[in-house]
N, C-alpha and C positions, 0 to 999 in steps of 0.2 A: 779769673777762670771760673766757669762754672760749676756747679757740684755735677756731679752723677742724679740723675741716668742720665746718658745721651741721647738726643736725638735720633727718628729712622734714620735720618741718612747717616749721622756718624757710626750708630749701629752698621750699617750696611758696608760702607765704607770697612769697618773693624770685621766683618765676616769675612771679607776678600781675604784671598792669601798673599798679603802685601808685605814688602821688605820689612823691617824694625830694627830700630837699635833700641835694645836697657840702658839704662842709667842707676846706677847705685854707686854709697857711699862705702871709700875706703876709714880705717881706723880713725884715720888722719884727719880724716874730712872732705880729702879731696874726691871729684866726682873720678868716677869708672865708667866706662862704657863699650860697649858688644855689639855686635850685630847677632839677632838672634830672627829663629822662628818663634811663632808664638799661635794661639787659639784664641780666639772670641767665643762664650760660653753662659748665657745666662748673667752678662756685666762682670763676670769675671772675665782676669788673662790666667791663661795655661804659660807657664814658660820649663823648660825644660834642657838640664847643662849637664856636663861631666862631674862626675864631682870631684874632679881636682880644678876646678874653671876657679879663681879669683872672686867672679861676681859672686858666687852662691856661698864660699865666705864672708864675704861681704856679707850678702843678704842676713844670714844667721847671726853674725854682730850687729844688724840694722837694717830692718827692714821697709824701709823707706826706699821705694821706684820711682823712675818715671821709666814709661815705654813711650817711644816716637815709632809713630806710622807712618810708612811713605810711601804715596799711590803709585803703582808698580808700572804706571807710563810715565806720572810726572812726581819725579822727587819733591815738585816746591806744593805739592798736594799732601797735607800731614795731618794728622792727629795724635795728641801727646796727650798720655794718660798720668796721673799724677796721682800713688797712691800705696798701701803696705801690702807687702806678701805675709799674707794670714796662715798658710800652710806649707810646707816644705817635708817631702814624702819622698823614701828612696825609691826608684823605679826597679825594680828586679828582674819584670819580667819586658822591660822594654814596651810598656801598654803608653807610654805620655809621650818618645823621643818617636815610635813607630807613629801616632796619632798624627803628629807634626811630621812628619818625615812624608807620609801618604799626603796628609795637606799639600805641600808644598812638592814633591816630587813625585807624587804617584804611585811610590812602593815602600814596601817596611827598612825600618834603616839599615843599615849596612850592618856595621859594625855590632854582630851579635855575643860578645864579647865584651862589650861596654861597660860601665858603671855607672847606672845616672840616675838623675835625680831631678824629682819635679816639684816649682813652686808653684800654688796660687796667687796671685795680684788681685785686691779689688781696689780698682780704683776710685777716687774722691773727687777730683776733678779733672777737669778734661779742656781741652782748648786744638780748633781747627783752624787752619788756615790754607784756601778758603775754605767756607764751609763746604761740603760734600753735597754735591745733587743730588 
């Protein structure tokens, strides 16, 4: 797998507002995994949970990801990040869950009422398949 930084097109490819699933480790070892929203950001990822979600304990015991992208026509169109969550910040005012929420649906999120909580991801290496045009 390659290091960071990615290439434009996988850059480009990671600015789309495309599906993802996280990947993080439980206590045990065993892998976890989500479907999330997510941000593309200066080679970091935004991700952003409840904070009663499983992964974001996870993360706090280990902060070891992977995030998979997947091209929002063709699932076998991916790129998978592979890297640690360096920051972990409660959201209060809903500024990280609204950011992604507007990405992917067009308006602030719903649930104003929420508890949540935002990590950063930078990742280390990275691998496409295919690569992105």
């Amino acid at each position: 797998m390659p290091r960071v930084p990615v290439p434009p097109q996988v850059d480009a490819f990671l600015a789309a507002a495309n599906p993802a699933v996280v990947g993080t480790v439980s206590p045990n070892g065993t892998p976890h995994t989500a479907a999330t929203w997510y941000d593309w950001e200066d080679g970091r990822i935004l991700l952003n949970m409840d904070e009663s979600r499983l992964r974001l304990r996870y993360l706090r015991a280990n902060p070891s990801v992977a995030l998979t992208v997947l091209g929002t026509n063709d699932w076998y169109a991916q790129v998978t990040l592979l890297g640690r969550v360096v920051e972990i910040e409660d959201d209060p005012d809903l500024a990280g869950i609204d950011r992604l929420s507007i990405r992917y649906t067009g308006r602030p999120f719903a649930n104003r009422e929420a508890k949540r909580v935002s990590a950063w991801m930078e990742p280390e290496r990275w691998s496409a398949w295919p690569l992105p045009e």
